[in-house]
C-alpha positions as CSV (number, residue, x, y, z in Angstrom):
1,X,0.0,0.0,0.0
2,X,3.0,2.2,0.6
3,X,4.4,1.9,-2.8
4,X,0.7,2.9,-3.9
5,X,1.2,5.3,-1.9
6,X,4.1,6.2,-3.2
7,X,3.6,6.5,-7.1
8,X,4.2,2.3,-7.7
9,X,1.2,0.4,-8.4
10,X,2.0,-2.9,-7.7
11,X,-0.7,-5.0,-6.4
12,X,0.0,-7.6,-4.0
13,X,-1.6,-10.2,-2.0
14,X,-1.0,-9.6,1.0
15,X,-0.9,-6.3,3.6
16,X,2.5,-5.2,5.9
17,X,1.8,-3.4,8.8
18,X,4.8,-1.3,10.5
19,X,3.8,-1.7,14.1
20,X,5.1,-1.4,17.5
21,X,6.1,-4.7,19.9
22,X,3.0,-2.9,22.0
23,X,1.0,-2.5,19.3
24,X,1.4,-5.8,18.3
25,X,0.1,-7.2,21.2
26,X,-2.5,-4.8,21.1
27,X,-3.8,-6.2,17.1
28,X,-3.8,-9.5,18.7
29,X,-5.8,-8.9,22.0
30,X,-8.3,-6.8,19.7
31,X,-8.3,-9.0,16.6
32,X,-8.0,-12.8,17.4
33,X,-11.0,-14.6,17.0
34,X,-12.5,-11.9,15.3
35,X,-12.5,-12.9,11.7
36,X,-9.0,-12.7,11.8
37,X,-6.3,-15.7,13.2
38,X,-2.7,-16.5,12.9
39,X,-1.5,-18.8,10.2
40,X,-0.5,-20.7,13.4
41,X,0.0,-20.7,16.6
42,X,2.4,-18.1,18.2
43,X,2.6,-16.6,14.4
44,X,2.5,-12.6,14.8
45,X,0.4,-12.7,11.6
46,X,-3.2,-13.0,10.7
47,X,-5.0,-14.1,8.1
48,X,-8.5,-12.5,7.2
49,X,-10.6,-15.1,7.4
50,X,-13.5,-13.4,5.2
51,X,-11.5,-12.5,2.2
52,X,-8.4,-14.7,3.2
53,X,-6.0,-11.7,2.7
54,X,-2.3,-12.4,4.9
55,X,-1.5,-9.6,7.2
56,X,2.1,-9.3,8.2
57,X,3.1,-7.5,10.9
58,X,7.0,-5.5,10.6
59,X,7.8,-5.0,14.1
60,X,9.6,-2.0,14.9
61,X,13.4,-2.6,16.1
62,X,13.4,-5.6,14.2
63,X,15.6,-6.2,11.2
64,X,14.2,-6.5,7.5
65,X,15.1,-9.4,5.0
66,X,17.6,-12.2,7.0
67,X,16.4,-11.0,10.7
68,X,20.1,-10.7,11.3
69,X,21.1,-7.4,13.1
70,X,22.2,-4.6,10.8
71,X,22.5,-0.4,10.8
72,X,18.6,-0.6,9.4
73,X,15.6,-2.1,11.4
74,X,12.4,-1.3,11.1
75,X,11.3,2.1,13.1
76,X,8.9,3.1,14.7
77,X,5.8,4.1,12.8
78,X,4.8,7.1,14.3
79,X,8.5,8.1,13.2
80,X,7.8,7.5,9.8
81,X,4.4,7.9,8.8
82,X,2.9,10.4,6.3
83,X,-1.1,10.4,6.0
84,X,-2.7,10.9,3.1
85,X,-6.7,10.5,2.2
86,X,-6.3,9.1,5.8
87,X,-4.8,6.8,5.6
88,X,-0.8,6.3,7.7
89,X,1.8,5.0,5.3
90,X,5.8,5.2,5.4
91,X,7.3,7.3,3.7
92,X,9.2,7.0,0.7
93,X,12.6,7.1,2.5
94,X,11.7,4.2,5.0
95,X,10.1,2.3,2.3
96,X,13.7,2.7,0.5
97,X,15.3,1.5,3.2
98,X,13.4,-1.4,4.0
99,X,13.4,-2.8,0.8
100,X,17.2,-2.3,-0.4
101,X,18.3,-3.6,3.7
102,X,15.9,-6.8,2.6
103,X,16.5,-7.4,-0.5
104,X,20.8,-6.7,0.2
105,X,20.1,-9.5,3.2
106,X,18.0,-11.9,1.9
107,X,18.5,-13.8,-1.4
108,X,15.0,-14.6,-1.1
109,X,13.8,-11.4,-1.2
110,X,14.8,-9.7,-4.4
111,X,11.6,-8.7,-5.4
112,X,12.6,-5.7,-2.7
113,X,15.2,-4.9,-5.1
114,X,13.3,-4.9,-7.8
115,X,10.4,-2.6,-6.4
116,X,13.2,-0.3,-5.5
117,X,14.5,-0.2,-9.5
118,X,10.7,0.7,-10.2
119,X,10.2,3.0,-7.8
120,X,13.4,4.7,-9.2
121,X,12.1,4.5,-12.9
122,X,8.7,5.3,-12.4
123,X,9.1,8.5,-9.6
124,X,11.8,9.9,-11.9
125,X,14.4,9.8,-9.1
126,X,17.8,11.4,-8.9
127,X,21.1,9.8,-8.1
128,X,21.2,12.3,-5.2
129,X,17.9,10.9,-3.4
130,X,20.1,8.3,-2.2
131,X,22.1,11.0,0.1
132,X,18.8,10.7,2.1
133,X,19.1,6.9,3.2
134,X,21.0,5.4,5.5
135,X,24.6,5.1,4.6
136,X,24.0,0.9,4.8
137,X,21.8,0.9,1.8
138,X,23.7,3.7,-0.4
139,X,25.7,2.0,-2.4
140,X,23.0,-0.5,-3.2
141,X,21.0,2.6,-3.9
142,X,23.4,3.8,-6.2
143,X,24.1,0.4,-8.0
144,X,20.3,0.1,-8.9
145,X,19.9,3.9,-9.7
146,X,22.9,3.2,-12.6
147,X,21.2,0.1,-13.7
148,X,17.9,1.6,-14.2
149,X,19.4,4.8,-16.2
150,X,21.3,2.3,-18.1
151,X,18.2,0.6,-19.1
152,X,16.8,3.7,-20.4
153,X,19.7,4.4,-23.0
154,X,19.0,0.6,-23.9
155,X,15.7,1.3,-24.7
């Protein structure tokens, strides 16, 4: 929804929700049972059980992609929202840095990578947005900025 957001339809089939450890435990005190129950037990996700939709939770001072520590985790949400129609998202920045720390960690992830790449081509971005992001995810940053404007002269 964030990269909707954002400027990058993708549609997906599932829904990540930036929360804190508390408000995690809040979702599930509120939620369980209520048309909505973990994939398992002990999962902090939930399915909807009307329409089936996955809801993954991204809990703040956690780490994106391997779950290994790293210099990005995932922040708190009231530190890195925007609202618009209201509606809380991340913003573009955090949504950078989520995805390249994932996709950078996690082989299995590199659809993160890829999303970044098209957030790039379709927002237009400069080489110079990367100056904004954590100095963990730069360089990747960088390496996927050159790809996608080398991709253009292709064209």
């Amino acid at each position: 929804m964030a990269l909707v957001a954002n400027g990058y339809d993708r549609t997906t089939v599932d829904v990540d929700i930036l929360v804190t450890p508390e408000g995690l435990k809040d979702v599930h005190r509120n939620l369980d049972g209520l048309g909505y129950l973990p994939p398992f037990t002990g999962s902090r996700h939930l399915r909807d059980t009307e329409h089936g939709v996955k809801i993954e939770f991204l809990v703040a001072g956690q780490f994106p992609g391997d779950g290994k520590p790293k210099p990005v985790a995932f922040p708190d949400p009231t530190a890195c929202s925007l609202e618009k129609d209201g509606i809380r998202y991340v913003s573009l920045i955090t949504v950078f840095e989520m995805k390249l720390a994932s996709g950078m960690s996690n082989p299995g992830r590199l659809k993160d990578l890829g999303d970044v790449q098209e957030l790039i081509r379709t927002l237009k971005l400069p080489k110079d947005f990367g100056a904004q992001l954590n100095p963990y995810v730069l360089e990747k940053y960088e390496e996927l900025w050159t790809a996608v404007q080398n991709d253009k002269i292709s064209d």
